[in-house]
Backbone as a chain_set.jsonl record, in Angstrom:
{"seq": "XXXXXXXXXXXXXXXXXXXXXXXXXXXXXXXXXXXXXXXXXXXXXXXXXXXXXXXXXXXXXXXXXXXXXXXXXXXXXXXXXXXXXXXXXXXXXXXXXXXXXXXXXXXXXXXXXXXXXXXXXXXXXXXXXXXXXXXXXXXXXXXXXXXXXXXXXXXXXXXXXXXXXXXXXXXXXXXXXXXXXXXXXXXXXXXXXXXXXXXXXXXXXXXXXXXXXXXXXXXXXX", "coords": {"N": [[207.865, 122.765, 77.786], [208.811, 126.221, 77.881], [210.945, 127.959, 80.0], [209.679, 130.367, 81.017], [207.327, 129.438, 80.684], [205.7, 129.745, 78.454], [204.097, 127.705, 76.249], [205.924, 124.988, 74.144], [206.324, 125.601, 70.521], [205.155, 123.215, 68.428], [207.076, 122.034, 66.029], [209.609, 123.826, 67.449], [209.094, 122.163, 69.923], [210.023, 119.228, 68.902], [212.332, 119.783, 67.813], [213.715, 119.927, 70.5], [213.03, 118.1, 71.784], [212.533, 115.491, 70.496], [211.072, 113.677, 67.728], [209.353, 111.799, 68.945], [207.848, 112.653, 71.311], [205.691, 114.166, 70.301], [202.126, 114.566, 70.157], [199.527, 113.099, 68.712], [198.124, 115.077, 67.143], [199.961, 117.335, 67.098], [201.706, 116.487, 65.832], [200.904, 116.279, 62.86], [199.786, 119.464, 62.708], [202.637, 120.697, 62.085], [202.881, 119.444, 59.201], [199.937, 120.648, 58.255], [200.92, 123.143, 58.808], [199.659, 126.228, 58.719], [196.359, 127.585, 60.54], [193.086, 128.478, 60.01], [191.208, 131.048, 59.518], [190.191, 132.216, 62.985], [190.631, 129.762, 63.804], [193.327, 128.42, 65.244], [196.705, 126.137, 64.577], [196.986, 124.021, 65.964], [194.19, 123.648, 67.023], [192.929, 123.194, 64.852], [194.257, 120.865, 64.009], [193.355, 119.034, 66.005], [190.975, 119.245, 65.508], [190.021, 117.942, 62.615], [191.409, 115.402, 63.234], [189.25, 114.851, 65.005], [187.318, 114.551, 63.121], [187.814, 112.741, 61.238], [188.207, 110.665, 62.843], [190.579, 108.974, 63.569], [194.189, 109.687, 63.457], [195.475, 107.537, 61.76], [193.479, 107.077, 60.047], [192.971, 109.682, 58.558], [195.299, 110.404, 57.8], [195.478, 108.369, 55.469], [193.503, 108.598, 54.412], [191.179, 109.247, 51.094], [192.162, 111.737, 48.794], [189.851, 113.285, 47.619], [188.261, 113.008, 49.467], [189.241, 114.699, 51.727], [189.467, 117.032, 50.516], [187.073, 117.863, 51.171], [186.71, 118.98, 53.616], [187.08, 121.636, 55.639], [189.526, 124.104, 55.478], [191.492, 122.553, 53.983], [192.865, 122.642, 51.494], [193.971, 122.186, 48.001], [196.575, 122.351, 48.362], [197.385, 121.747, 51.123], [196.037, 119.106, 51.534], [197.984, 117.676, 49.24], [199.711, 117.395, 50.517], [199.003, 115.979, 52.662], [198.261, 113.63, 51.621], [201.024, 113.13, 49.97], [202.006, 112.64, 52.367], [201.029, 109.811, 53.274], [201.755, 107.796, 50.851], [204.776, 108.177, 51.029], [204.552, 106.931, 53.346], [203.428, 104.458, 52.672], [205.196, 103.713, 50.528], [207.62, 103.427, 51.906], [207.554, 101.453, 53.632], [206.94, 99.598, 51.726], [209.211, 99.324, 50.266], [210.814, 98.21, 52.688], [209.823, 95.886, 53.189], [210.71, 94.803, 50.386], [213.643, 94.46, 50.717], [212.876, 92.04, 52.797], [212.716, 88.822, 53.949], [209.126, 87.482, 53.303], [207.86, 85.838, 55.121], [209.556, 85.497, 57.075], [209.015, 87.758, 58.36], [206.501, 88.721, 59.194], [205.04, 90.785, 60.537], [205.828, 92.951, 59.394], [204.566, 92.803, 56.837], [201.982, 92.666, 57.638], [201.339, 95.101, 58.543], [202.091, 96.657, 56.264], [199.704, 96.16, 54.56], [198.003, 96.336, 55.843], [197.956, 99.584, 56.267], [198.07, 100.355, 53.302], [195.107, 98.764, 52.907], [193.428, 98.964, 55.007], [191.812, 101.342, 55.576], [189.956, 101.519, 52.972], [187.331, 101.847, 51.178], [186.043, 100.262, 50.029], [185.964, 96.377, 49.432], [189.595, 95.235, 48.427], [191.58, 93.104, 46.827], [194.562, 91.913, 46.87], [197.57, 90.772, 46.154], [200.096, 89.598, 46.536], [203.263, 88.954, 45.224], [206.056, 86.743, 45.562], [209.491, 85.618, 45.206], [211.739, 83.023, 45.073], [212.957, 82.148, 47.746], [211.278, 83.713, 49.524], [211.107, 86.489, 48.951], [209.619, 89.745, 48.719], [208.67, 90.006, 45.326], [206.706, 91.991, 43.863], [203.82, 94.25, 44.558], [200.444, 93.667, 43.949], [197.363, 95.058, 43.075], [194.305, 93.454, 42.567], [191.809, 92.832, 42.023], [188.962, 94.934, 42.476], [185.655, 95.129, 44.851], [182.993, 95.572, 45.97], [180.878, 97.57, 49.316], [181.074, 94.802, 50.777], [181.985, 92.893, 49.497], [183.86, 91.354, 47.251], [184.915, 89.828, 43.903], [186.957, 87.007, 42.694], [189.246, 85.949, 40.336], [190.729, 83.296, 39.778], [192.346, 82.264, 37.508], [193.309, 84.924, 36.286], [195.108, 85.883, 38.776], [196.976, 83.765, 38.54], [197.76, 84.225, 35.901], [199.314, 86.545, 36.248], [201.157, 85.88, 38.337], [202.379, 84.246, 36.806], [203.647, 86.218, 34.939], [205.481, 87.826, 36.892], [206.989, 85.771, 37.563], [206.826, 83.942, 39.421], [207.422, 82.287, 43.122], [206.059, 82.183, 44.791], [202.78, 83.001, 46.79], [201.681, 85.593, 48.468], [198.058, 86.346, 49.546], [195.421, 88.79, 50.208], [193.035, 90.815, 51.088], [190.686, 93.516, 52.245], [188.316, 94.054, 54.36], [185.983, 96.446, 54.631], [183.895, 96.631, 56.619], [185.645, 96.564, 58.782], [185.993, 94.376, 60.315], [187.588, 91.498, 60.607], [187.57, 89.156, 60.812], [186.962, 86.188, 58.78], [184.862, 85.278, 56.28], [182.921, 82.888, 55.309], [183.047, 82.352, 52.13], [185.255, 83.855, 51.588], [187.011, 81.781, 52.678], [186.369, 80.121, 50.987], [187.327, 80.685, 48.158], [189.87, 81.403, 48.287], [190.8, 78.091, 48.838], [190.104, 77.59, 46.444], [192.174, 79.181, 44.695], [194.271, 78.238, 45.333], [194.554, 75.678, 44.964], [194.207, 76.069, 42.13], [197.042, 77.251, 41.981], [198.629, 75.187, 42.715], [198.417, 73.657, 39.796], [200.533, 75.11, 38.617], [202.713, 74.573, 40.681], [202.976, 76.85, 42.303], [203.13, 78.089, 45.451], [200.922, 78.809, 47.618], [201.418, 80.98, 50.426], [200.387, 82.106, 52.546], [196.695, 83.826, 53.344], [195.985, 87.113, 54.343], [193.299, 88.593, 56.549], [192.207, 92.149, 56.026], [191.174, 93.831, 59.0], [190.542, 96.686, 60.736], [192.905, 98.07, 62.258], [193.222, 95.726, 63.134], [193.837, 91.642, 61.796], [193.416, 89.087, 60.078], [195.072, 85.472, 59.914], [195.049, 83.064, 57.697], [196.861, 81.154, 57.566], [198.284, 81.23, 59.965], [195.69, 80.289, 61.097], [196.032, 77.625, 60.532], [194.355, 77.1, 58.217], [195.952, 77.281, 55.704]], "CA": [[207.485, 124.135, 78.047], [210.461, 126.895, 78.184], [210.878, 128.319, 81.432], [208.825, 131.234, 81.669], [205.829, 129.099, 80.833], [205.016, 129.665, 77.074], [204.044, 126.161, 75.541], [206.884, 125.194, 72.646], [205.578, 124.934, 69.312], [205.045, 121.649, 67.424], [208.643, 122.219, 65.742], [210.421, 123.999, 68.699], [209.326, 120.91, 70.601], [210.48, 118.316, 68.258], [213.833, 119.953, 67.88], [214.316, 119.969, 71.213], [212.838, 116.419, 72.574], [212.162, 114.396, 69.14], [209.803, 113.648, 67.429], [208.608, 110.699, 69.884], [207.073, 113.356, 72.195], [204.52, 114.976, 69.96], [201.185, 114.389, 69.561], [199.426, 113.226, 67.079], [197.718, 116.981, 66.603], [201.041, 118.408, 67.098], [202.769, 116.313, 64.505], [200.163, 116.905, 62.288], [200.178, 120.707, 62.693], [204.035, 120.633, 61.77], [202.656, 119.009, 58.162], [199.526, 121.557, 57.883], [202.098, 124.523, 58.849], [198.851, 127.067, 59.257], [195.742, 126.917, 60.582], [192.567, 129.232, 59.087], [190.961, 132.243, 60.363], [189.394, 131.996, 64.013], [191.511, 128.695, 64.407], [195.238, 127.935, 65.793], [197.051, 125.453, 63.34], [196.95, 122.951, 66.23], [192.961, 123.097, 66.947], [192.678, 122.313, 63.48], [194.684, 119.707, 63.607], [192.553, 118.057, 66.678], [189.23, 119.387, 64.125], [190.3, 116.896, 61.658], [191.791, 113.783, 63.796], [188.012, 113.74, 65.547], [186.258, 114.299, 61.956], [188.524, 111.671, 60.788], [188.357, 109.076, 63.739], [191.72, 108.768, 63.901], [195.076, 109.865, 62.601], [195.775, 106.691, 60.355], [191.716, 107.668, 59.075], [192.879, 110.473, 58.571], [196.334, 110.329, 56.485], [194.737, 107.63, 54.281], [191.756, 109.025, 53.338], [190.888, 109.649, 49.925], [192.224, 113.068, 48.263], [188.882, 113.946, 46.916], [187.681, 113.147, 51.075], [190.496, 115.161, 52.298], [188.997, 118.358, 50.064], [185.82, 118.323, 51.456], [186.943, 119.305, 55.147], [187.052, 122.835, 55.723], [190.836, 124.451, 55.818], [192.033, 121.88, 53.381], [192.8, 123.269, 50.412], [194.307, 121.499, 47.472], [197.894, 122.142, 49.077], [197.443, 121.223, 52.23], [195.569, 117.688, 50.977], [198.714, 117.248, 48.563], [200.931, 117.083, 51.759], [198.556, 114.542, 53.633], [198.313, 112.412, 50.498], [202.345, 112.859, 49.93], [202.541, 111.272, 53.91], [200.49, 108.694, 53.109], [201.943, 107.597, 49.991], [205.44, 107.866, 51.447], [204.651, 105.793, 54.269], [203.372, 102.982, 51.627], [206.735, 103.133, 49.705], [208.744, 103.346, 52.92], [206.949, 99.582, 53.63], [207.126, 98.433, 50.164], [211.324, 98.991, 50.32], [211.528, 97.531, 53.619], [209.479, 94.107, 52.448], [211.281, 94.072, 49.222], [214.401, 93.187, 51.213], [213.025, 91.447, 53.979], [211.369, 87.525, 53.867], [208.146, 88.221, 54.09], [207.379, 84.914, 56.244], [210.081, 85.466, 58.654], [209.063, 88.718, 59.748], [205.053, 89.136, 58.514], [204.563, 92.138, 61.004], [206.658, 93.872, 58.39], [204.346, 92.464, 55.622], [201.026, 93.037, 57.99], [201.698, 96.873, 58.551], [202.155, 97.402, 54.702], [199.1, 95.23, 54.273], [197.047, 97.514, 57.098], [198.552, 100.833, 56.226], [197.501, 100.188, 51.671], [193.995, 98.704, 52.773], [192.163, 99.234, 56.149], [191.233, 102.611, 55.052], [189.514, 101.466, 51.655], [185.88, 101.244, 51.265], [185.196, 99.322, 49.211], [186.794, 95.588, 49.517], [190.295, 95.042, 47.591], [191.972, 91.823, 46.859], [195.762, 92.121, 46.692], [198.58, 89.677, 45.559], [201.714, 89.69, 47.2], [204.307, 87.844, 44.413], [207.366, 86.702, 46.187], [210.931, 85.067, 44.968], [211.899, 81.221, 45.983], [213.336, 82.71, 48.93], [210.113, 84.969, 49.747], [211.191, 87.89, 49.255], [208.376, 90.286, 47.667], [208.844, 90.77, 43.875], [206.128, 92.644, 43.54], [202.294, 93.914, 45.099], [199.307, 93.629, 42.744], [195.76, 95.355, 43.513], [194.05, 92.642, 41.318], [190.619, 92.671, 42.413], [187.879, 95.55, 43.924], [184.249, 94.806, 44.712], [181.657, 96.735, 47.043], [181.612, 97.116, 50.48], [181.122, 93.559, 51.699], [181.959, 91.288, 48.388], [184.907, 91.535, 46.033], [184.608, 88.867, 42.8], [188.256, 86.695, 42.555], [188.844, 84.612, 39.156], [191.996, 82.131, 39.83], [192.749, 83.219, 36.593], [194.095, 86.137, 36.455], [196.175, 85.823, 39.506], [197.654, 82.69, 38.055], [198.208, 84.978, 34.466], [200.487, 87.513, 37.28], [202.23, 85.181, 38.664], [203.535, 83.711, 35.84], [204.22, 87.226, 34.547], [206.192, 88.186, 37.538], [207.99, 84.303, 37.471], [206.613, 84.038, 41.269], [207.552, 80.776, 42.851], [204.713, 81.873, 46.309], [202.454, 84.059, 47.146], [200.388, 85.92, 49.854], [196.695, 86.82, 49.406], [194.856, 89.775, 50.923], [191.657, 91.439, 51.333], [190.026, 94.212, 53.453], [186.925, 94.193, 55.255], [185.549, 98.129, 55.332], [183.44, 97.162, 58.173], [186.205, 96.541, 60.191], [186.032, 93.411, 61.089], [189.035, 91.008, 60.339], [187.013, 87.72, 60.483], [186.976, 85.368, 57.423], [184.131, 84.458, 55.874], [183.339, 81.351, 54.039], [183.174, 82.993, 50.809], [186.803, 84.072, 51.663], [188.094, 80.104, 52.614], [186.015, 79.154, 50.047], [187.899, 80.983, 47.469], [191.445, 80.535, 49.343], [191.111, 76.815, 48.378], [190.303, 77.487, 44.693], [193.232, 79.798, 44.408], [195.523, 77.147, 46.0], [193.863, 74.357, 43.571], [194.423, 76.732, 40.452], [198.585, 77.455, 41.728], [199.433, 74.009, 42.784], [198.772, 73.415, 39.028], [202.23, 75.607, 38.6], [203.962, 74.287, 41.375], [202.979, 77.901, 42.842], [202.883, 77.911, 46.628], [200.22, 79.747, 48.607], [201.159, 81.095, 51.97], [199.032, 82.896, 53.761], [195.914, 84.733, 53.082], [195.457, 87.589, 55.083], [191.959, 89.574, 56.285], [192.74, 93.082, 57.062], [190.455, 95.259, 58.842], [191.034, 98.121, 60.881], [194.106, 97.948, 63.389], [193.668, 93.587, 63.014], [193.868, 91.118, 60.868], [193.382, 87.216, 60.958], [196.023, 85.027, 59.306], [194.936, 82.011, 57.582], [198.616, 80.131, 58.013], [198.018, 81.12, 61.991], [194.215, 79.679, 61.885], [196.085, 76.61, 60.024], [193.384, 76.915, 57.18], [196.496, 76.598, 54.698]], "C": [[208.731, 124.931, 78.438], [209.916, 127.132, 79.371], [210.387, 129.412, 81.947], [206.939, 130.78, 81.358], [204.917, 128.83, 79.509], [205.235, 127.818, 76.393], [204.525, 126.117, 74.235], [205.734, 124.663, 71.698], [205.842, 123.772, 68.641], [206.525, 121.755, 66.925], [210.001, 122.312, 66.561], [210.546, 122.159, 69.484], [209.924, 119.608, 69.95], [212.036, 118.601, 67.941], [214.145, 119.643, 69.27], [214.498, 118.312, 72.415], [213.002, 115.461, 71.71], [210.947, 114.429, 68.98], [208.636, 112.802, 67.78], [207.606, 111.46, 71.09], [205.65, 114.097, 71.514], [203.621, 113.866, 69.86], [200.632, 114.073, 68.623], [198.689, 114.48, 66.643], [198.755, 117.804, 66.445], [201.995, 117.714, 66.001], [201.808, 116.817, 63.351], [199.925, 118.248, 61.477], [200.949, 121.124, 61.822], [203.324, 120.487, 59.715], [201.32, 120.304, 57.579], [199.977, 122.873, 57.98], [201.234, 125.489, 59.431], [197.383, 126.464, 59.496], [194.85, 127.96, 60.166], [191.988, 130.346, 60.237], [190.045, 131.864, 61.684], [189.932, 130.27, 64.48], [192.997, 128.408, 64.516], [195.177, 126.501, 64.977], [196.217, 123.889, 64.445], [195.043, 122.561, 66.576], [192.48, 122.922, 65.659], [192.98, 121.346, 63.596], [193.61, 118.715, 64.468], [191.005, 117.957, 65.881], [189.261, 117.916, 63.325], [190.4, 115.426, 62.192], [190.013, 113.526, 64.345], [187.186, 113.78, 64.487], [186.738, 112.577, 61.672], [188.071, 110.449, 61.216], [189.711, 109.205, 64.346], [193.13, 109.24, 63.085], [195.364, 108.854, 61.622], [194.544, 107.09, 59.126], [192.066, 108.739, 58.523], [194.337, 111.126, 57.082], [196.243, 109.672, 55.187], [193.589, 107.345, 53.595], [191.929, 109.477, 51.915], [191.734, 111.092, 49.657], [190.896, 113.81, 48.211], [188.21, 114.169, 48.851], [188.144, 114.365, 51.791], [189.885, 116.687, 51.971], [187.781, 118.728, 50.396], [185.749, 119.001, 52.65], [187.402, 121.019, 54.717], [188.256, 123.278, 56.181], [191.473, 123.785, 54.61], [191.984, 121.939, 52.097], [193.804, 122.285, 49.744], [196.253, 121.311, 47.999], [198.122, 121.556, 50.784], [196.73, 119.482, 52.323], [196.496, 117.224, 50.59], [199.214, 116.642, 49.863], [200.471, 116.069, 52.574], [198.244, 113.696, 53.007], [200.177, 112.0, 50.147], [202.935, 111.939, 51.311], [202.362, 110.357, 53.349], [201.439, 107.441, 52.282], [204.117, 107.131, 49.988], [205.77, 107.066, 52.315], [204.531, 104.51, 53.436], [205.139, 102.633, 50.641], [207.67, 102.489, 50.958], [208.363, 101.522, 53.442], [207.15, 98.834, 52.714], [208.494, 98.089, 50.245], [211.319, 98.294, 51.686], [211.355, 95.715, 53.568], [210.205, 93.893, 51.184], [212.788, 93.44, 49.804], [214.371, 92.406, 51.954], [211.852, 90.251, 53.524], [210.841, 87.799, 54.309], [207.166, 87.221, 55.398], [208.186, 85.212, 57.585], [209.788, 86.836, 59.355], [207.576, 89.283, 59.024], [204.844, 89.927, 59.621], [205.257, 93.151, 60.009], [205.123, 93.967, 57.118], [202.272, 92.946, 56.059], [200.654, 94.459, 58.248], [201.623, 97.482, 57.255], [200.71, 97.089, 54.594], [197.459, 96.393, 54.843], [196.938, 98.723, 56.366], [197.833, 101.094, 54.304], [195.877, 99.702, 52.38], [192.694, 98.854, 53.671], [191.249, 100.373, 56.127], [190.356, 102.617, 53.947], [188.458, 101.197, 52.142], [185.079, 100.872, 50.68], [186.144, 97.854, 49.314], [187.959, 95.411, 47.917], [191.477, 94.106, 47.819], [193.373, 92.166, 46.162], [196.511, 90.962, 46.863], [200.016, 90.239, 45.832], [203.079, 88.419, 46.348], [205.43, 87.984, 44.82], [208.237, 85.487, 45.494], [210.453, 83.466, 45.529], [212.325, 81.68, 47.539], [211.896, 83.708, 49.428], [210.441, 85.696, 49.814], [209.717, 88.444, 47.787], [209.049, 90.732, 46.285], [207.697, 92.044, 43.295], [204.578, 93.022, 44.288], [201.138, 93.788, 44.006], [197.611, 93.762, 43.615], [195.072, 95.103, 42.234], [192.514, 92.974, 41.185], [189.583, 93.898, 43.079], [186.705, 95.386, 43.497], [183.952, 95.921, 45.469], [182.25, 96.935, 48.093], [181.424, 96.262, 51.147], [181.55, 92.094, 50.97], [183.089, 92.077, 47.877], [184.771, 89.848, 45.467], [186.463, 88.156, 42.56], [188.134, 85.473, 41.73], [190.666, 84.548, 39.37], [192.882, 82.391, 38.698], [194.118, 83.759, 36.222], [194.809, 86.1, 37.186], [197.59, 84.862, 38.61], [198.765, 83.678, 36.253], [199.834, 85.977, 35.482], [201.462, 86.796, 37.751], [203.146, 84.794, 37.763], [204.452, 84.813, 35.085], [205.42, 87.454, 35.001], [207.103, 86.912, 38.06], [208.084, 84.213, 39.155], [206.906, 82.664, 41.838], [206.486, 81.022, 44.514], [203.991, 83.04, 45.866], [201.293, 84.346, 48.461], [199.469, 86.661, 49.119], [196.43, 87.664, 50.631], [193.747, 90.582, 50.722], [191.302, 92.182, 52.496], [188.632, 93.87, 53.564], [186.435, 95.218, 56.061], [184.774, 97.828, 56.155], [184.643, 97.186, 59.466], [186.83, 95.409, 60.859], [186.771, 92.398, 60.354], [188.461, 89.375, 60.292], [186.436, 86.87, 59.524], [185.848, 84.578, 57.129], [184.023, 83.452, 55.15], [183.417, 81.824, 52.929], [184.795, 83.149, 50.989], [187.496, 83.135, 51.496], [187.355, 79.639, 51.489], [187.091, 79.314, 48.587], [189.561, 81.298, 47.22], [191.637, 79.262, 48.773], [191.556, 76.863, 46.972], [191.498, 78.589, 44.056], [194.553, 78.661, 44.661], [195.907, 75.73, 45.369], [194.811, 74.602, 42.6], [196.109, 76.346, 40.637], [199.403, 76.402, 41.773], [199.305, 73.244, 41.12], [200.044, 73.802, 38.205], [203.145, 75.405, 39.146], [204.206, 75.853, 42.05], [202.612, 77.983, 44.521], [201.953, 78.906, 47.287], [200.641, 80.116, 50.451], [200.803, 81.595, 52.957], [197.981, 83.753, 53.025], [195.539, 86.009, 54.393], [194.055, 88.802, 55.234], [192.229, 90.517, 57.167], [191.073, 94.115, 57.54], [190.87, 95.949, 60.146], [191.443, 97.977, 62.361], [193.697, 96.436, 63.31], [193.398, 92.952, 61.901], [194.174, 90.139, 61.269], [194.26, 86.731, 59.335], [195.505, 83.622, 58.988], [195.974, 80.529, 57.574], [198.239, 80.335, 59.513], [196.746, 80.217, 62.487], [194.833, 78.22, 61.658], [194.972, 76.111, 58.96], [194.46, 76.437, 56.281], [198.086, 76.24, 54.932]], "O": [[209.585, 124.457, 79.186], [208.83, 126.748, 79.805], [210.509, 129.633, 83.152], [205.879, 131.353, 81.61], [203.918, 128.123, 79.381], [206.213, 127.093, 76.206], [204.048, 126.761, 73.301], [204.799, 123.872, 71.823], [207.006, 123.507, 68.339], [207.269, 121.412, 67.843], [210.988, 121.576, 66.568], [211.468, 121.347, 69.568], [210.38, 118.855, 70.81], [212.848, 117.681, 67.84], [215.11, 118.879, 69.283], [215.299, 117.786, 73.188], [213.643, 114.48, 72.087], [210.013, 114.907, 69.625], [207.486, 112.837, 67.341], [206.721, 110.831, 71.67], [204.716, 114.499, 72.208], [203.9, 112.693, 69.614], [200.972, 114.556, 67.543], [198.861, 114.756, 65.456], [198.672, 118.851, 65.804], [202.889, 118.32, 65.411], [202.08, 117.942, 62.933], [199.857, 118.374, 60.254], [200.548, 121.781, 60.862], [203.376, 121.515, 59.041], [201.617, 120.916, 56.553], [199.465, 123.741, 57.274], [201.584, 125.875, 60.545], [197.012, 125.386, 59.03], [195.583, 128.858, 59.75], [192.264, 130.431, 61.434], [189.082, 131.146, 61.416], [189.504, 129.745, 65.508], [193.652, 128.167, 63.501], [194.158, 125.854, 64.733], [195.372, 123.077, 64.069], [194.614, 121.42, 66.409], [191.384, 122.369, 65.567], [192.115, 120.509, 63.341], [193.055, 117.778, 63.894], [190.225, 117.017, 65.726], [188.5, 116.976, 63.556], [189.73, 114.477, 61.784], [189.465, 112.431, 64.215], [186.173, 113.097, 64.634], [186.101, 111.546, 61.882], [187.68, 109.486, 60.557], [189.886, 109.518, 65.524], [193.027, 109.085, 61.868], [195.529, 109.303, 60.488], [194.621, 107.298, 57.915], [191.245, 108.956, 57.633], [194.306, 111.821, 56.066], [196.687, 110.088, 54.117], [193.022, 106.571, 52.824], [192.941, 110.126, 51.653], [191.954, 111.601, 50.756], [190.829, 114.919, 48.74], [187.825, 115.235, 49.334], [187.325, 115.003, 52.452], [189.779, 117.502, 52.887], [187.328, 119.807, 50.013], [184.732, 119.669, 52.835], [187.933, 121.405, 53.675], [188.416, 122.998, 57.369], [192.179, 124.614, 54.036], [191.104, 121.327, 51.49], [194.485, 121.569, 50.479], [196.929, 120.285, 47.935], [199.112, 121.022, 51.284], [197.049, 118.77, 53.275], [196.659, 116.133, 51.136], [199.074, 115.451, 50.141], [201.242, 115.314, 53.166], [197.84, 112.712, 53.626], [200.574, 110.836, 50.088], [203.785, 111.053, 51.397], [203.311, 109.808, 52.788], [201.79, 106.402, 52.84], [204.677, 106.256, 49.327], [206.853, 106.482, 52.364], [205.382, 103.622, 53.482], [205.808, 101.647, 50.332], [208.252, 101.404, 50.97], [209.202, 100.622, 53.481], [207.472, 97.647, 52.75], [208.951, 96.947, 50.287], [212.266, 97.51, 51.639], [212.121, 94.769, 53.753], [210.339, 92.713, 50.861], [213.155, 92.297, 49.528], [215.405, 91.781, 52.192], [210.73, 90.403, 53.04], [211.001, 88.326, 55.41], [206.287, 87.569, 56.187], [207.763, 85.203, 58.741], [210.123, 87.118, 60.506], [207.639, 90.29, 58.319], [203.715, 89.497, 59.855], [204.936, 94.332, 60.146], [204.743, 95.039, 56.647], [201.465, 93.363, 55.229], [199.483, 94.804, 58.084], [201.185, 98.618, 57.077], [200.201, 98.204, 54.483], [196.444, 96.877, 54.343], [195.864, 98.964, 55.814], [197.104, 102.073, 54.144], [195.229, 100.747, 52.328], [191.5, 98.873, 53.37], [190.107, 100.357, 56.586], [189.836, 103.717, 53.76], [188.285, 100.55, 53.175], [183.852, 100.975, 50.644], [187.334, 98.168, 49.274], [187.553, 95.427, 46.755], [192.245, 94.23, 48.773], [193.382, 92.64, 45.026], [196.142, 90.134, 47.697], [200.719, 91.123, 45.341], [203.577, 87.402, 46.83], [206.033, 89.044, 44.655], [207.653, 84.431, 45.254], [209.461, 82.973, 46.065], [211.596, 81.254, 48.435], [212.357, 84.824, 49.669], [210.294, 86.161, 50.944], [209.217, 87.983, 46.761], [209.837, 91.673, 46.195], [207.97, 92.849, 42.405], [204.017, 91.993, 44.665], [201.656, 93.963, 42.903], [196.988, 93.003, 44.358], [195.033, 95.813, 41.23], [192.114, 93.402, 40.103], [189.404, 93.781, 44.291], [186.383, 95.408, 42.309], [184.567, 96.984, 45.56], [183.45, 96.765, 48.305], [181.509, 96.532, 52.345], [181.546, 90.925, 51.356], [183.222, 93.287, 48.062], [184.594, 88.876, 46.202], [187.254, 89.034, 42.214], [187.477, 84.451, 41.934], [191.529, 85.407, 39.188], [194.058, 82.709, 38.876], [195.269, 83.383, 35.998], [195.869, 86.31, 36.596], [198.709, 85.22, 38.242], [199.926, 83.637, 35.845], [201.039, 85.904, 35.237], [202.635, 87.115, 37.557], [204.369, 84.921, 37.82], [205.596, 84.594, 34.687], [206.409, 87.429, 34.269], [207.91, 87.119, 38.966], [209.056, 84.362, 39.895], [206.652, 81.747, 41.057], [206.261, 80.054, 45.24], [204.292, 83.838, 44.978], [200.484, 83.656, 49.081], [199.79, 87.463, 48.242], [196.925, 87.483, 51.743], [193.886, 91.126, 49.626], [191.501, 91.73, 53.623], [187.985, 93.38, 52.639], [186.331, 95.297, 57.285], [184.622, 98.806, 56.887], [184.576, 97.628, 60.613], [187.779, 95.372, 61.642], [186.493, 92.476, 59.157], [189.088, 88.52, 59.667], [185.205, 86.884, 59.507], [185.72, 83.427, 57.547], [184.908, 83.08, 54.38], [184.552, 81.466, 52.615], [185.493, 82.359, 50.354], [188.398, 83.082, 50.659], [187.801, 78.611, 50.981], [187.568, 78.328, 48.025], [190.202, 81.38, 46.172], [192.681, 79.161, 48.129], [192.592, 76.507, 46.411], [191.57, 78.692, 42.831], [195.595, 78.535, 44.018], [196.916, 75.029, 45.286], [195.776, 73.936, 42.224], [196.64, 75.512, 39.904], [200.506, 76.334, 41.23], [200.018, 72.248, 40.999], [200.542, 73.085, 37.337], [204.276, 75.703, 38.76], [205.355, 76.189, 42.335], [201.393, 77.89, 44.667], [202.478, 80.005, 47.468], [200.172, 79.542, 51.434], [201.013, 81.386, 54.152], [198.393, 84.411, 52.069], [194.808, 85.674, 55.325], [193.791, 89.648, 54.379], [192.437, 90.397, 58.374], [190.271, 94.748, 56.853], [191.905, 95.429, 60.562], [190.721, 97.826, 63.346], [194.712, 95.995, 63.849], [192.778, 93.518, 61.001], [194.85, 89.879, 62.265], [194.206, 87.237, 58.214], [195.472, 82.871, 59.962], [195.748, 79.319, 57.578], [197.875, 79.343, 60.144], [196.595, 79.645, 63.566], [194.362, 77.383, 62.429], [194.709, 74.914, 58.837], [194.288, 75.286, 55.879], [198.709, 75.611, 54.077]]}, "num_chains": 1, "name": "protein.A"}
């Protein structure tokens, strides 16, 4: 706050403290720039975070979701789909140089950030180097919201594409909940079956749902 009392704006304040002090309504703001008639940019911005849920709910929502909210016009959607979308690259480059075993909070954040938001379940393939590093992601698989269908297959066809010598498995769970059903280990095995016919290593499957995720290398399932 300057010194006669007026509260700095979202910008002002970030020039002057960083950008570790704002809000998440006041960073926000900064990204919607205005706010519409009979509302200040920043009670919009809090409008949205409690429609939303939450700011991550909220940056990785749908486009078409994004246009239904009132203020949010096809330019102001672009810009909270351009975050989004930048945050996913900015993860993808940091796992493409980094093993993704020795530092899987790197690899669980990308993992979070691409699928906790989806609602419908989607089964993703993480193809990594001899060294693990990620060669590539692959969104192989989407079902409903409590099943997705996974044929051994096809993964196995990707891998060999992308000359993978591991890989990590992944799946969300739009309710939320991060706990692995048997259907899940059941189909974990028969993926692990299919790759050890390549001499393809499985190492971890992980189940993401929203802010956690359970690690089947941590439960010691594989």
């Amino acid at each position: 706050m300057e010194p006669w009392g007026r509260p700095l704006a979202p910008r002002e304040k970030l020039k002057m403290y960083g950008p570790g002090v704002l809000s998440d309504a006041e960073l926000l703001a900064i990204f919607l720039r205005t706010g519409i008639p009979g509302m200040h940019v920043i009670q919009m911005a809090e409008h949205l975070l409690a429609e939303f849920g939450s700011l991550h709910q909220l940056v990785f929502a749908e486009f078409s979701a994004l246009l239904e909210h009132k203020g949010l016009g096809n330019a102001k959607s672009a810009q909270i789909s351009a975050v989004s979308e930048l945050a996913r690259r900015c993860y993808g480059s940091h796992m493409a140089r980094e093993d993704a075993m020795l530092n899987p909070l790197i690899t669980e954040q990308y993992l979070q950030n691409l699928l906790s938001h989806r609602e419908r379940e989607v089964f993703v393939v993480l193809f990594l180097d001899n060294q693990h590093r990620v060669i590539r992601h692959q969104e192989m698989f989407t079902g409903t919201i409590n099943s997705v269908e996974v044929h051994p297959r096809e993964i196995l066809r990707e891998a060999m594409k992308a000359n993978a010598a591991a890989l990590i498995l992944a799946h969300n769970h739009p309710s939320g909940e991060a706990e692995p059903s048997q259907a899940d280990r059941l189909i974990t095995e028969q993926v692990i079956k299919a790759c050890q016919l390549l001499d393809i290593r499985v190492l971890d499957h992980l189940v993401i749902g929203r802010g956690k995720s359970v690690s089947f290398a941590e439960r010691g399932w594989i």
